[in-house]
Every structure is written in structure tokens, then in C-alpha cells.
C-alpha positions as CSV (number, residue, x, y, z in Angstrom):
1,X,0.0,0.0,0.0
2,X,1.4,3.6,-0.9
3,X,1.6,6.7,1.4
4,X,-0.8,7.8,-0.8
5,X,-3.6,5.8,-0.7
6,X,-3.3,5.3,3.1
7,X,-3.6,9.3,3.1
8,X,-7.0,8.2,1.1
9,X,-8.0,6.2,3.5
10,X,-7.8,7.9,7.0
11,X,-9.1,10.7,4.7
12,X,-12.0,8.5,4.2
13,X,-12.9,7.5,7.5
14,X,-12.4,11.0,9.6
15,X,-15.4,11.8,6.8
16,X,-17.6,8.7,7.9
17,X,-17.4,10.0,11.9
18,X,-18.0,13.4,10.4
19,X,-21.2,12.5,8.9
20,X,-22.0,10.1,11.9
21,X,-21.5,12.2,14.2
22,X,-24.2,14.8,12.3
23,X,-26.4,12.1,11.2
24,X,-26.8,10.9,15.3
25,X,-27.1,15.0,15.8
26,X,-29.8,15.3,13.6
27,X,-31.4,12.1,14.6
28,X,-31.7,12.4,18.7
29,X,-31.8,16.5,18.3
30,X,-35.7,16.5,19.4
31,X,-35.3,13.9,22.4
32,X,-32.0,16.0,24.0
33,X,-34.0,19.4,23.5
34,X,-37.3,18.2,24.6
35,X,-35.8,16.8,27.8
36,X,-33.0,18.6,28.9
37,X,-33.3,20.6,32.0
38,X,-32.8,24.3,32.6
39,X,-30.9,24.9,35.5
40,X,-30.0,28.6,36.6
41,X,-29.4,30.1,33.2
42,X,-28.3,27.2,31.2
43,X,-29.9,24.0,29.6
44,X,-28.0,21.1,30.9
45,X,-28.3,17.4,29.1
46,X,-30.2,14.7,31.1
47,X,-30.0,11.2,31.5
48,X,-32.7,10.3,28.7
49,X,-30.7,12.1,26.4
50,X,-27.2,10.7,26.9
51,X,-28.8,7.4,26.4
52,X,-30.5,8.2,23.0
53,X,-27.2,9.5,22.1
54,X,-25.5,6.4,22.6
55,X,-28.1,3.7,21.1
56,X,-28.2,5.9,18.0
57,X,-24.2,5.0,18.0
58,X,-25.2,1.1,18.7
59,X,-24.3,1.1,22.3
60,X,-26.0,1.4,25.8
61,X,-25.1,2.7,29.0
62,X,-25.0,1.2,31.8
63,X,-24.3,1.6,36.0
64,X,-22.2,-1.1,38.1
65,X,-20.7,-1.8,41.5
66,X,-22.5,1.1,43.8
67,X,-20.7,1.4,47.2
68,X,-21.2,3.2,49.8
69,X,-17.8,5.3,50.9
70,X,-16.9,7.3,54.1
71,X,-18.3,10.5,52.5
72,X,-21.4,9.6,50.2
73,X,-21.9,7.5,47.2
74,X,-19.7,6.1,44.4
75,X,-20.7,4.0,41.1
76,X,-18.7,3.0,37.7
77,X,-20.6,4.1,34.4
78,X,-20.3,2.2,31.4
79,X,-20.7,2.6,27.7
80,X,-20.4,-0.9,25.8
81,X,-21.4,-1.4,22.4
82,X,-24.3,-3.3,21.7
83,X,-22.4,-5.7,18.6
84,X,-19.6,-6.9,20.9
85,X,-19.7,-5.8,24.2
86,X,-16.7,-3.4,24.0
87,X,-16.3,-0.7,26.2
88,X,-16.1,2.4,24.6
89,X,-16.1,4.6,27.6
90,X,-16.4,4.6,32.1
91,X,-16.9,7.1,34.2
92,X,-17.7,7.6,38.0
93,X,-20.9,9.1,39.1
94,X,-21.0,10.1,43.1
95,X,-23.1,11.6,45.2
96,X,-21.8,13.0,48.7
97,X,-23.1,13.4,52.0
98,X,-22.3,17.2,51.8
99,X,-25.3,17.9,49.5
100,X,-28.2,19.5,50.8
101,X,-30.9,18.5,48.5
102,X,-30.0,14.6,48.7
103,X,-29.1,15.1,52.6
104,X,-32.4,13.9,54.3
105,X,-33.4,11.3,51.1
106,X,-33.9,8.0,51.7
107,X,-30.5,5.4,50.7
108,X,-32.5,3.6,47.7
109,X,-33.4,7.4,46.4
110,X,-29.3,7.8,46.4
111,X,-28.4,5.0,44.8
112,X,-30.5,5.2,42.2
113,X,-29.0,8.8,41.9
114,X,-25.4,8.0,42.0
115,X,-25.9,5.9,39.3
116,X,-28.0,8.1,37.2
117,X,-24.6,10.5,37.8
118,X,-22.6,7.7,36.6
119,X,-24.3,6.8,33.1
120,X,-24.9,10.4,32.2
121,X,-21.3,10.8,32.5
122,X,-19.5,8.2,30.9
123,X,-22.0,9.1,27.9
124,X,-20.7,12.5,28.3
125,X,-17.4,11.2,28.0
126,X,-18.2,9.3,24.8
127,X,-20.7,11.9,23.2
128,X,-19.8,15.4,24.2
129,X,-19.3,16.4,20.5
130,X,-22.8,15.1,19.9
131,X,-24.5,17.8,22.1
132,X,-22.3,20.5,20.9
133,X,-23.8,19.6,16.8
134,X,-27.2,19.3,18.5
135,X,-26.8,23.1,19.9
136,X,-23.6,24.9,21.0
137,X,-25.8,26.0,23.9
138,X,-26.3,23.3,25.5
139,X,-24.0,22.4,28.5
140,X,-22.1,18.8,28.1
141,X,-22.0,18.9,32.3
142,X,-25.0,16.2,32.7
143,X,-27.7,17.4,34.2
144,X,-28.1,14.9,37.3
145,X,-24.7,16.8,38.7
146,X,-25.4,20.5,39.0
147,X,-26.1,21.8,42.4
148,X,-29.2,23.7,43.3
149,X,-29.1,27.4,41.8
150,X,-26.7,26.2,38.9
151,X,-22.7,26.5,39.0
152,X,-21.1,29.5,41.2
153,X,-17.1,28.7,41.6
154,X,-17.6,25.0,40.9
155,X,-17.3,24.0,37.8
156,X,-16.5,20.1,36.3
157,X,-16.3,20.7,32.9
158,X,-12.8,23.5,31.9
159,X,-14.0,24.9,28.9
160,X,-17.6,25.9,30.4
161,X,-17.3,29.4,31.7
162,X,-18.6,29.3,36.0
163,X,-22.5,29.8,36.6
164,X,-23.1,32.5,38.7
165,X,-26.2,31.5,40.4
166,X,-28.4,34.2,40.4
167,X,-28.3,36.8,43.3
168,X,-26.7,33.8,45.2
169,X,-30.0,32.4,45.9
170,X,-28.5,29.2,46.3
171,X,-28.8,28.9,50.1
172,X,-32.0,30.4,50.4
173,X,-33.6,28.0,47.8
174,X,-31.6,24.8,49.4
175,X,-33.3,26.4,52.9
176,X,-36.8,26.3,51.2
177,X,-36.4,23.4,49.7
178,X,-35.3,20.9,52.8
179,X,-36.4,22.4,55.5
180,X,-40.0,21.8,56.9
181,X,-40.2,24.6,59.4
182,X,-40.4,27.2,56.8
183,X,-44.3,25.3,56.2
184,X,-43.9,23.3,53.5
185,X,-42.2,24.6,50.0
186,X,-44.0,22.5,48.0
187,X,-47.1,24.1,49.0
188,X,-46.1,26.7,47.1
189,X,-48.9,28.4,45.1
190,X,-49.3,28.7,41.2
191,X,-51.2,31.6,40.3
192,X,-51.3,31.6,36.9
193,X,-52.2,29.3,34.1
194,X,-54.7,26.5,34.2
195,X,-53.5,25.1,37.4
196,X,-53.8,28.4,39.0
197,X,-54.8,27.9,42.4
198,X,-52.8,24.8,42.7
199,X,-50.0,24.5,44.8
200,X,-47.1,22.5,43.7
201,X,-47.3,19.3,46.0
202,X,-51.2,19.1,44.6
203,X,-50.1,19.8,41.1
204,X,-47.5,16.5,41.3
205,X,-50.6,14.5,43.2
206,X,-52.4,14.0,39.5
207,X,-53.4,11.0,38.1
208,X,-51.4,9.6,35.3
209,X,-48.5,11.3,35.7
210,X,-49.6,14.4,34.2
211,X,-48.8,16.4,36.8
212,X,-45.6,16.0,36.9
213,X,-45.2,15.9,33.3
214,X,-46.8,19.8,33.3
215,X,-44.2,20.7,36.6
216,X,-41.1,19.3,34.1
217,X,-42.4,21.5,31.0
218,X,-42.9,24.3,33.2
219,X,-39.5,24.1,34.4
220,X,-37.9,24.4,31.1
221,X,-40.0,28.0,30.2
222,X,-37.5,30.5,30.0
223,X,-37.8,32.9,32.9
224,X,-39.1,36.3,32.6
225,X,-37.0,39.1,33.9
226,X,-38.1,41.8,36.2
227,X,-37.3,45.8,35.9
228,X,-33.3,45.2,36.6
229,X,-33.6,42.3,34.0
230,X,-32.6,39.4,36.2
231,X,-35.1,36.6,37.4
232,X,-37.6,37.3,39.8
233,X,-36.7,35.1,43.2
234,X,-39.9,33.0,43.1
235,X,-39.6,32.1,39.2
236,X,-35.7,30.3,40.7
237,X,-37.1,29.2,44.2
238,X,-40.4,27.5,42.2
239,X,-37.9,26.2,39.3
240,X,-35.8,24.8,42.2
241,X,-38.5,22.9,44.0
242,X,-39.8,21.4,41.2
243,X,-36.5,20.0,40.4
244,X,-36.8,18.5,43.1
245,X,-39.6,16.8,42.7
246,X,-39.2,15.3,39.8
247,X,-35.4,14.1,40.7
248,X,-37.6,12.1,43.6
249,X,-40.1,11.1,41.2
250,X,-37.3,9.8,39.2
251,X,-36.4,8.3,41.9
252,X,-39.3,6.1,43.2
253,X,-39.8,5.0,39.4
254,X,-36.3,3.6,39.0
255,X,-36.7,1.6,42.4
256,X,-39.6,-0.2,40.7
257,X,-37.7,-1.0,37.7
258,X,-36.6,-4.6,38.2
259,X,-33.0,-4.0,37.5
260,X,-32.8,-1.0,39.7
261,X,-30.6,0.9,36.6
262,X,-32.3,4.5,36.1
263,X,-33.3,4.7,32.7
């Protein structure tokens, strides 16, 4: 074979993963944007993504060997083709005791979470480039992994500029969100909109899931600014408990998945 047509040939096949890489774009576009999950100011990838990602590259994603360390949760993410059982790509998900909103949920709730963590981000590790085709505004940080209130100095992924979280509401939001004394934040009222009246625990009650399934696409509206054109602080703190319920909804449906892998 001459230097020449071996040029040919890796010539050849960096175009194949070009147009791989944009067909799989094209192809899992509406799934990635319908669920990703708008966190602070950003949309961030979810699980359900990741995943569609990968099948439409022959592979699936999987979790393995949870264990419980000194200071929270670890698990091994996989990403294995489907023809052969290669793996393409691991990664460790974990969730630690540290964090606020996981703090007072029960251990199954945690596991499931962890390795949630863990399959979103050994598919990120795989399929970063996939996301970026789909839209250059979507963050590649999987959305299972940012803290309530977005990013402030923490920040997993180097080329992502840090998320300010709005006003700092962080703590204030975490406050509302775990601790009963302030009455209840998910008795938060809605008072606009078809389920105005309703407060956010009722709202999730409905049959059929369709309560939750309106709390998820009200999430994902983008906020309206006020008169210094930042959020107003109950759009964020309403955004933020909602999260939250659904990341416990989420929950509860993977521990009545026979395999107990979040899907």
C-alpha cells in the first residue's frame, strides 16, 4: 500500500465520523431538547438524552458496582457497544453526603442517583461532540450533577465558563427546599395558568402522571425578567422545588424497575 492511498484512507474515514456524528445529531436532536433541563441560566443534558445518544451509535449505557464510601456514594458508568460488548467509555458518578438537597433522602433514592450521575457521565465522555452539533448552547455537564441554583465557583467541565447563580439564591432556595419549618415549600402556590390555584405538591398528586409531566415543562419555560432584567426570586425558588420533585419522582420509578438501573 502507498503513502498515498493510506492518506486516502484515514481521509476516508475521519469523513464517515463526520457524517456520523451529524447524522446521530440530527437524529436524537428532538429527544436532547425536549428533555434537557434548565438549571440557573443554562440547559443542561439529562439522562434520557445521553442514552438516546448512545443507542443511535449502537451502544448502551449502563451503571455497576455502587458502594457506599466514608463520605457519600460512588458507582462506575459504562458505555459498551451493543455488537460486541466493548467498552467504549467509564466514568464515575457520586453523590456525597455534603449535598443539601440529597441530605435527608432515603439510601435507595441515592443509589439510584449515583448511578444516574454515573451513566450520564460516561456518555458525556463518549458523546460530548454530539451535544455541541445538536446546539452549542447546551452544556455537556450532565444534568443529574449541577447543584441547586446552577454552577457558582464550581465548575466540572474547563471549557464551560462558572455559573453565577443568580443573586446567590442558592442557600436560600436549598433552605426552602429541605427544611420543613419554613411550612412546606412545596405548598407553594401557582397563580397563573390552568392550574392556578394549585400549589405545587397538589399539582404533582395528578393521576397519570400528568402532573408532573406539566411541573417538568414548566421548568424548562425560560424565565421572565423583572425591571433590573434578572429573574424574579420565586420564578428560581419555584424552578428549584420542582427540580426536586421530579429528581424524587425519578427516583421512586427507578426503584420499581426490576434492574434498579435509572433509565
Amino acid at each position: 500500500m502507498s503513502d498515498n492511498q493510506l492518506v486516502i484512507q484515514n481521509g476516508n474515514g475521519v469523513s464517515t465520523h463526520i457524517r456520523q456524528a451529524t447524522d446521530v445529531a440530527g437524529a436524537c436532536r428532538a429527544i436532547v431538547k425536549e428533555t434537557c433541563q434548565r438549571i440557573g441560566q443554562k440547559d443542561y443534558v439529562r439522562v434520557e438524552g445521553w442514552q438516546a445518544i448512545a443507542v443511535a451509535h449502537g451502544c448502551v449505557a449502563s451503571a455497576r458496582d455502587v458502594e457506599r464510601l466514608e463520605d457519600g456514594y460512588r458507582c462506575i458508568g459504562e458505555v459498551k457497544r451493543m455488537d460486541n460488548g466493548q467498552v467504549i467509555s467509564q466514568a464515575e458518578g457520586f453523590l456525597g453526603d455534603d449535598e443539601a438537597m440529597w441530605a435527608s433522602r432515603p439510601t435507595y433514592a441515592k443509589r439510584a442517583m449515583v448511578q444516574t450521575r454515573a451513566i450520564s457521565r460516561a456518555c458525556r465522555s463518549a458523546f460530548a461532540h454530539i451535544v455541541v452539533l445538536i446546539d452549542s448552547k447546551l452544556s455537556t455537564t450532565p444534568a443529574e450533577e449541577i447543584p441547586i441554583g446552577g454552577f457558582e465557583d464550581l465548575n466540572t467541565d474547563k471549557y464551560e465558563a462558572p455559573i453565577k447563580a443568580p443573586e446567590k439564591f442558592a442557600e436560600k432556595i436549598v433552605a426552602q427546599v429541605t427544611n420543613e419549618k419554613l411550612g412546606g415549600a412545596r405548598d407553594m402556590v401557582i397563580n397563573f395558568g390552568k392550574h392556578k390555584g394549585s400549589t405545587l405538591r397538589e399539582i404533582a398528586a395528578f393521576p397519570s402522571g400528568k402532573g408532573l409531566d406539566y411541573l417538568d415543562w414548566l421548568a424548562k419555560q425560560e424565565l421572565k425578567p423583572g425591571k433590573d432584567g434578572k429573574p424574579f426570586k420565586n420564578d428560581i425558588i419555584r424552578n428549584e422545588i420542582i427540580r426536586e420533585i421530579l429528581l424524587e419522582a425519578d427516583a421512586v420509578k427507578n426503584e420499581n424497575n426490576d434492574d434498579q438501573i435509572p433509565f
